[in-house]
C-alpha positions in Angstrom: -116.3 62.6 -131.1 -113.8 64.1 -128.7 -117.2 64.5 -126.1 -118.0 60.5 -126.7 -114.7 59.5 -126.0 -114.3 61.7 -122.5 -117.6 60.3 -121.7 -116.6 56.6 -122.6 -113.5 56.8 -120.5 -115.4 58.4 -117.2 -118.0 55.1 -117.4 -114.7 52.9 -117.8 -113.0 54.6 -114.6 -116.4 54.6 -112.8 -117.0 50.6 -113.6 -113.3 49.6 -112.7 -113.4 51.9 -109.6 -116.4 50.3 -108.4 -115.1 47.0 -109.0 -111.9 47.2 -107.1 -114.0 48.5 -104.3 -116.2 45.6 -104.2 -113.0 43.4 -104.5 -111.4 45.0 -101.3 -114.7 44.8 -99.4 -115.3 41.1 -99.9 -113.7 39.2 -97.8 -114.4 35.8 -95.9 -115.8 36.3 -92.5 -113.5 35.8 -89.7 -114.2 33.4 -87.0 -113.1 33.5 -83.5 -110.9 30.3 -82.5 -113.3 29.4 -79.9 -116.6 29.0 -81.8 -117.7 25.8 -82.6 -120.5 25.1 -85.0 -123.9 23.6 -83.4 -124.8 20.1 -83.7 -127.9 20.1 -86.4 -131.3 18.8 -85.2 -133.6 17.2 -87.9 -136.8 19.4 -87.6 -138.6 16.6 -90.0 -138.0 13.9 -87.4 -140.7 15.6 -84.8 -143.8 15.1 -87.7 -146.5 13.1 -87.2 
């Protein structure tokens, strides 16, 4: 029992520390204060 429980609480620590990670790693990109988005062109417009 004393085995299952160690093993338990290593998955637990593994799960949560992998978590957090992910948590700290995403964030938004950041865009320069210059860039401005293109205008969109309608590829569908140029069909025959």
């Amino acid at each position: 029992m004393q085995t299952f429980i160690t093993i338990l609480l290593l998955v637990l620590a593994f799960v949560a520390g992998n978590a957090l990670l992910l948590l700290r790693t995403a964030k938004p990109p950041r865009i320069p204060e210059g860039v401005k988005p293109l205008p969109y062109t309608d590829d569908d417009t140029d069909a025959v």
